[in-house]
C-alpha positions in Angstrom: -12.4 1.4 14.1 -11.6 -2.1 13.4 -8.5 -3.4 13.0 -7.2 -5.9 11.0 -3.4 -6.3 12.3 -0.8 -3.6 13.3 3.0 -2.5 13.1 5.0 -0.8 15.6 3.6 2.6 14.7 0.2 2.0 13.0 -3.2 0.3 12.9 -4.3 -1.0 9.6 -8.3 -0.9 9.6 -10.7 -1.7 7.5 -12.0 1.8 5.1 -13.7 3.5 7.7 -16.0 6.7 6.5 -14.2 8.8 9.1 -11.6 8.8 7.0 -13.1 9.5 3.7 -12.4 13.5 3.5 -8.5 12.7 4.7 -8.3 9.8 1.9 -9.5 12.1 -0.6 -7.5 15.0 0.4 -4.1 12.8 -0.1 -5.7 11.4 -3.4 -5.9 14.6 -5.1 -2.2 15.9 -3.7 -1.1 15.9 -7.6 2.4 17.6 -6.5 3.0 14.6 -3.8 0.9 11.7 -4.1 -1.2 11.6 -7.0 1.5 12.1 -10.0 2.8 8.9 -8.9 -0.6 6.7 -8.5 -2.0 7.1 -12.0 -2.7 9.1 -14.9 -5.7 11.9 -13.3 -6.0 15.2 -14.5 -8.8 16.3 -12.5 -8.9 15.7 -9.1 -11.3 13.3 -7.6 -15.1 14.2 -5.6 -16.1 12.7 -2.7 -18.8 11.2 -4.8 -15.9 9.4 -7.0 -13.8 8.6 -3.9 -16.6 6.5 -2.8 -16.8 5.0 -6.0 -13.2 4.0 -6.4 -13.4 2.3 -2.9 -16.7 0.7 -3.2 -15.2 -0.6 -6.6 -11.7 -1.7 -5.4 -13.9 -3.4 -2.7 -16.4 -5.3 -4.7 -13.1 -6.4 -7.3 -11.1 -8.6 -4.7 -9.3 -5.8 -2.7 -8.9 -5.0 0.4 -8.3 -1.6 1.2 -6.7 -0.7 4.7 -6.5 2.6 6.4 -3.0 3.0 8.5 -3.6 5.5 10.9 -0.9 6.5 13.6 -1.1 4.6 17.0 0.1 8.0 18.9 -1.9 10.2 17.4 -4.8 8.0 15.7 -3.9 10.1 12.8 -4.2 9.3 9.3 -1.3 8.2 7.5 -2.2 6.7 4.4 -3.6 3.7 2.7 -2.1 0.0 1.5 -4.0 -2.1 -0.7 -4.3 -5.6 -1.4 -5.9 -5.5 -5.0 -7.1 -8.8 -7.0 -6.6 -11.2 -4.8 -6.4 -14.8 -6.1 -5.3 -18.0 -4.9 -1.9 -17.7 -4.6 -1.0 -14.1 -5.8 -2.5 -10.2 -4.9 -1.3 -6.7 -6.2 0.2 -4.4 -3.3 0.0 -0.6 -3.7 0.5 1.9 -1.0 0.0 5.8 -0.7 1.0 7.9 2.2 -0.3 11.3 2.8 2.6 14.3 1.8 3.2 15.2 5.8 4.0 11.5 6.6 6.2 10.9 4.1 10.2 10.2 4.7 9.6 8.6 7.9 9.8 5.3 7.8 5.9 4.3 7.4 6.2 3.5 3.8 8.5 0.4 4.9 7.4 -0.2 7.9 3.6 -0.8 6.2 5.1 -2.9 3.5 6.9 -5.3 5.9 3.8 -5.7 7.7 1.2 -6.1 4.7 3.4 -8.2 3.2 3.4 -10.4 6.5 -0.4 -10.0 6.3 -0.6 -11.6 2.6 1.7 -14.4 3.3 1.1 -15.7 6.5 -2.5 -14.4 6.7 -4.3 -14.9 3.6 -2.0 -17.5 2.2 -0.7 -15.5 -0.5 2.7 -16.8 -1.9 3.2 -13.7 -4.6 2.9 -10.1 -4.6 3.6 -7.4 -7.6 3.3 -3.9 -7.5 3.5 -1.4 -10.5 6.0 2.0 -9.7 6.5 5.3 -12.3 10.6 5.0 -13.1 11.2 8.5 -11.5 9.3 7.1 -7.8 12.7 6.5 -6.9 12.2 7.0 -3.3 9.6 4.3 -3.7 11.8 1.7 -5.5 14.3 1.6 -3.2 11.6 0.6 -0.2 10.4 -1.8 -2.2 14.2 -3.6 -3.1 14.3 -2.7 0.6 11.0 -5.1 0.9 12.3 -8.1 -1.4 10.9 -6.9 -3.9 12.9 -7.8 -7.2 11.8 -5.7 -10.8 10.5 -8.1 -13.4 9.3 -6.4 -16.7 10.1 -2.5 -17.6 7.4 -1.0 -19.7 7.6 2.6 -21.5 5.9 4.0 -18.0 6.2 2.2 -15.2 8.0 -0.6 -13.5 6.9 -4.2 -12.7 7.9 -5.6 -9.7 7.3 -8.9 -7.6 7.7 -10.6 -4.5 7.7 -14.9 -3.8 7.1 -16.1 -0.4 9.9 -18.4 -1.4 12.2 -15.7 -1.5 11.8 -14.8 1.6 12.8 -17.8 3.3 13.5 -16.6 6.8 14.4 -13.1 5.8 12.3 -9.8 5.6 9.6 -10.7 7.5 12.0 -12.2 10.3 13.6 -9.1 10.6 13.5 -7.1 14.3 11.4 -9.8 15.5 13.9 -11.4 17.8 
C-alpha cells in the first residue's frame, strides 16, 4: 500500500486492487451509500467497478482509498475529480459500518489540506442530494458555503481564501 498523506485515524492510498471487492461492496449499498452518489438502478460488477476507476483515473482524478490505521480496514473513498489549475471537484463515500464516526470530517479536513497546500488548488465544489443532510452539515462544518440549488442536488464550494487561517489550522497546535 502506498500512501499519499494521512489523518489521525486513516491512510489515504492510492486505489489499490486489494480493495476492489470492499469498494464495490459499499458502491452498490443502495439503502446507505449509493442513493446518495448518483442516479443507479442496478448495482455495479466488478467489471464496471474497474471501469469507473480506470475512467475517473484517466479524466484528471485522483481516487484515494482511506483505510483505518488500527485496523488497516477499509473505510471508504475521497476523490479529487477534474483537476485543473486552480480548482478540483471533492466527493467522498464512506462504507455503511463506518459511518457517524467522525471519518467523514476528519477525511475532508485532510483532503482539503491535500488540495490546497499540496497540489496548489485554491477551489474545491462538491455536488450533495438536498435530503444528505448528515452530509451538508460536514461540509458547512468544512467551509464549505452552498452556491447554486438545482431541482436535485446542491452546489457547494470552498476558496482557499476563505480559509485564511481557519479550518485547516484547526487542532494543529
Amino acid at each position: 500500500m502506498k500512501t499519499a498523506f494521512a489523518s489521525v485515524r486513516m491512510f489515504f492510498i492510492e486505489f489499490a486492487d486489494k480493495f476492489l471487492n470492499d469498494f464495490l461492496i459499499m458502491m452498490n449499498d443502495m439503502e446507505n451509500v449509493g442513493r446518495y452518489i448518483g442516479a443507479r438502478a442496478d448495482p455495479y460488477t466488478m467489471d464496471e467497478a474497474k471501469q469507473f476507476i480506470q475512467r475517473s483515473l484517466e479524466e484528471r482524478s485522483l481516487i484515494f482509498l482511506m483505510i483505518g490505521k488500527e485496523n488497516r480496514e477499509f473505510i471508504g473513498s475521497i476523490e479529487l475529480a477534474n483537476i485543473d489549475a486552480d480548482s478540483a471537484g471533492i466527493g467522498i463515500v464512506i462504507t455503511a459500518g463506518e459511518q457517524n464516526k467522525g471519518y467523514g470530517k476528519e477525511a475532508m479536513m485532510r483532503a482539503i489540506e491535500y488540495g490546497f497546500n499540496e497540489l496548489g488548488l485554491h477551489s474545491l465544489y462538491l455536488e450533495v442530494y438536498p435530503e444528505n443532510s448528515r452530509a451538508i452539515n460536514v461540509y458547512k462544518q468544512c467551509g464549505f458555503m452552498e452556491c447554486a440549488r438545482y431541482e436535485e442536488r446542491i452546489r457547494m464550494s470552498l476558496c482557499q481564501e476563505n480559509n485564511v487561517g481557519g479550518l485547516l489550522n484547526e487542532g494543529k497546535n
